[in-house]
Structures are given as C-alpha cells and as structure tokens.
N, C-alpha and C positions, 0 to 999 in steps of 0.2 A: 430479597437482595435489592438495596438501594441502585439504581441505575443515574449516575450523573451526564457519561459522556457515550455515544457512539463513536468509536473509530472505523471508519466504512473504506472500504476500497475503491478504485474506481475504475480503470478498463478489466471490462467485464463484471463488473457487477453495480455500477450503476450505469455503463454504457451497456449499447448494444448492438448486436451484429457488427462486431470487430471493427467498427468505423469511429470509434469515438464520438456516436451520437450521445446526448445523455437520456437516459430512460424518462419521461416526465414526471409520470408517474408515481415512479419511487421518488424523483427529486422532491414531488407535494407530500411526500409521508414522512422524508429527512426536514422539510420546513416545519408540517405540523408536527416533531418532536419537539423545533425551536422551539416553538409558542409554547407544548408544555412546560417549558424552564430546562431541558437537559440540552447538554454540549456536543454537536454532530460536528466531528471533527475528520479529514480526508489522510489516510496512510495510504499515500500511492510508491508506485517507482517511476511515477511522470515527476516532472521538474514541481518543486515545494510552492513555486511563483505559479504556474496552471493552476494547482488546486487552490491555492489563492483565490486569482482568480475566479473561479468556479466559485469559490463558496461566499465571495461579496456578489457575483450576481447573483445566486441561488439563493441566499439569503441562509446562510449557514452561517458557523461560528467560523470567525476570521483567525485561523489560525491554523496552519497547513502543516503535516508531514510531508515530505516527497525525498525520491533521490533514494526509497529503500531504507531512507530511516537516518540519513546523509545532512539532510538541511532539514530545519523547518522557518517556515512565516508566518511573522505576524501583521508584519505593514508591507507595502509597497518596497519602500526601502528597509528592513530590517528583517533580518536574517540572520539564523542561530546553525554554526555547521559542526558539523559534531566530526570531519572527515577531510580526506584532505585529497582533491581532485588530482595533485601533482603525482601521487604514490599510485595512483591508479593508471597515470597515462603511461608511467614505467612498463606496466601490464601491458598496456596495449602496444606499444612498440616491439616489446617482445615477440608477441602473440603475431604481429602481423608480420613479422620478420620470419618468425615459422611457422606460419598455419596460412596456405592459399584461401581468400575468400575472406579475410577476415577485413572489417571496415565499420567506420563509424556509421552509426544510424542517424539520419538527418530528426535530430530531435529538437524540440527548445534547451538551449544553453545549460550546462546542470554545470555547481559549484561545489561534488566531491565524489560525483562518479563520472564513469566511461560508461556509455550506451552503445553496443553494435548490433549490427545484424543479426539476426538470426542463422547464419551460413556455414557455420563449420563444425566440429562435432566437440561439445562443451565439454565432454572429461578429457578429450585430448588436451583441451585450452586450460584444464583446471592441473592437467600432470605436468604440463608447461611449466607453469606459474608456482608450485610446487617445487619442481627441480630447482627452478632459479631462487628457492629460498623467499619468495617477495611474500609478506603478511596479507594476499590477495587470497579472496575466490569470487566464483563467475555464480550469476545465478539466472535463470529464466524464467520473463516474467508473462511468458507467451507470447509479447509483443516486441520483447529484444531482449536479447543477453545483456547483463548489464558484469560491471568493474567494480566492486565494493572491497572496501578495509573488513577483513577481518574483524569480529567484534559488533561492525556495523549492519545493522538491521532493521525492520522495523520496529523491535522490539524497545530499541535503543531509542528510537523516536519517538514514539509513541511514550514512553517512561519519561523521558524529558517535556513531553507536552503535555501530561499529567501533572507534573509538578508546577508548567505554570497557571492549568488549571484550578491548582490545589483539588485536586482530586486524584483517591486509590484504586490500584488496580484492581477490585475486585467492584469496584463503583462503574467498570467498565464491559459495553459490548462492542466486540470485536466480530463486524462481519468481510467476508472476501471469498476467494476463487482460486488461488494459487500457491504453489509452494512459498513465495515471498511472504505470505500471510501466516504462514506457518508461527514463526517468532510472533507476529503482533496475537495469535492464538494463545500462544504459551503462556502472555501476559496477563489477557482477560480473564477475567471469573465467569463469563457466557461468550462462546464463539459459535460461530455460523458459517457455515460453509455451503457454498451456492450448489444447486442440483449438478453443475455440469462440470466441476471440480472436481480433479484427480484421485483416486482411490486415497491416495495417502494425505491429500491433505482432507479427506473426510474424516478420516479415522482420527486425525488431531485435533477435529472440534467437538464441541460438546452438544452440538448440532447441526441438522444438514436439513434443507428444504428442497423441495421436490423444483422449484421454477429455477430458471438460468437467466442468468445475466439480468437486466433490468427489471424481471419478472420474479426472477429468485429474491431481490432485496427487496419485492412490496411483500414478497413471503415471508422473509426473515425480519421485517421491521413489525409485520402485522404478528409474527410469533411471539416476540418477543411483548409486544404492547399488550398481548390478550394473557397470557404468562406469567410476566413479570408486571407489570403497569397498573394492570386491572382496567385497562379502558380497550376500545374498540375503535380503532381511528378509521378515518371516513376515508 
C-alpha cells in the first residue's frame, strides 16, 4: 500500500498527560516522515488555526483539520468551513436552557462548532436536541463535549483535505484515541488506535498499539514505517 498522507490526532495522542504538552518525541518521527516526501496532516477537534499552528512550528504539512472535521487551514488567513457555527449555538441555547451545568468551555475561538464542558449527561443533551428536531449531535472528545452539524465529522474533513492533497483514501493513515476518530478510521485504508483507547473505538481500527498518548504514536508511526515503508526510522 502506497502511503501518501498521515492524518494524526492530537490531544492524546500526540500530547501528553492531559496538559496539552506535545510529546517530542513522536513530533521527531511526524518531521522525519516529512523528510521522506509523505503528508503529516493534524484531524483534531481543537480549533483548525492551533493545529495550524502546531504544524508551521513542528514543521508539518501546513494544512489543518480541526473543529471535528468543521473547518480546515491552510494559511493564516484562509479557511475552508464545511459547517455552520450559527446552527450549533441554537443547540446550545437550548441545551443550557434545560440541562443545569451546561456552559461553554473556555477554548480558542471555533468557526462551526460549540465546545462545552464536560458537566452534564451527554444522552440527556443528545434526547434534547433530538426532540427539538435541530440536524445536531453532541460528541466527546474527552476534553469537552463538542456541537457538530450532523453529517459533520472528521471524516468529512479529512475527505476534503484529501482532495486538496490530491491524494486517495486508501493512500492514507489514520492514527488517534477517541470516538471522534472513529469517522477519520472509517476513511483510511490503515488505522491505529492508541493503547489507552476505548474498547470500541479499538475494535474500528485495523490496528491498536500497546503505548498511550505520546508514546502510543512513536508505536503507531514506527508500526507502520517497519510494515508498510520498509524503513526503520531513528
């Protein structure tokens, strides 16, 4: 299998210990992919501008998923939304109107989702949202409940940054940690799922490594380079 592009996650599997450190580590094994000519690209549900970020100083390929698959970046100023922030704050008005506990999570700025806390009980918020008819569901990404458009996912992102890749999903690895990754799984032809990831989202990749968080993705990059690549990176 040709490998063009990584689609890599990022809290929890290239951070660590739930602080939003980045693992070093792994960041030197996603650079030495750059150098061999493939596309290390970030599908988070952090803001599409972080992973930006992140990947001009990292020295990745400059072009971001974030937002669950909502926005992507490719410049500073340019940005592609696949979503629409106003249809999601309906959601949340609702939601805070009848669920005690419910509140925005002090995030960086997102341009097609709602980010809250983690505080109140997620299928009550999804029967809500449901009842009211709104085209919503709620998803957890262990670090906040987030507001997404139906339809919208990572899968949906990750597909559209493919195409300006010019590159096939089956030219793609998809590694992560969470049900959000689920979709960006579905899409790839090799997926990876970090050691400390939920039963179920193990059973949807086509592989699972024994290390977690920073540690899982020098497993899951060195799996794949020895595997698929035929090299042994340092």
């Amino acid at each position: 299998m040709p490998i063009k592009v990584f689609a890599v996650d990022i809290d929890g599997t290239l951070t660590e210990n739930g602080g939003g450190a980045v693992h070093l580590a792994a960041l030197a094994k996603l650079r030495y992919l750059e150098k061999l000519g493939h596309n290390v690209i970030y599908v988070t549900g952090r803001s599409s501008i972080e992973a930006y970020v992140l990947a001009v100083f990292g020295g990745t390929t400059r072009l971001a998923v974030g937002e669950n698959g909502g926005a992507i970046t490719v410049a500073p100023q340019e940005h592609y939304l696949l979503a629409s922030k106003e249809k999601c704050m309906t959601g949340y008005e609702i939601l805070k109107k009848s669920i005690d506990g419910v509140q925005i999570k002090p995030v960086f700025p997102r341009m097609t989702e709602v980010v809250m806390l983690r505080t109140f009980d997620i299928r009550e918020g999804q029967k809500i949202l449901d009842e009211q008819g709104l085209p919503l569901y709620l998803n957890d990404s262990k670090y906040a409940y987030h507001i997404n458009e139906k339809g919208v996912d990572k899968a949906l992102g990750l597909k559209q940054a493919l195409r300006m890749l010019k590159a096939e999903p089956e030219e793609v690895v998809g590694i992560g940690d969470s049900e959000t990754d689920i979709p960006m799984f579905d899409v790839c032809s090799c997926s990876i799922a970090l050691g400390h990831a939920e039963d179920n989202v193990k059973q949807r990749a086509s592989h699972v490594v024994p290390g977690k968080e920073g540690t899982g993705l020098v497993d899951a990059i060195d799996y794949v380079a020895l595997n698929y690549l035929g090299v042994k990176l340092p």
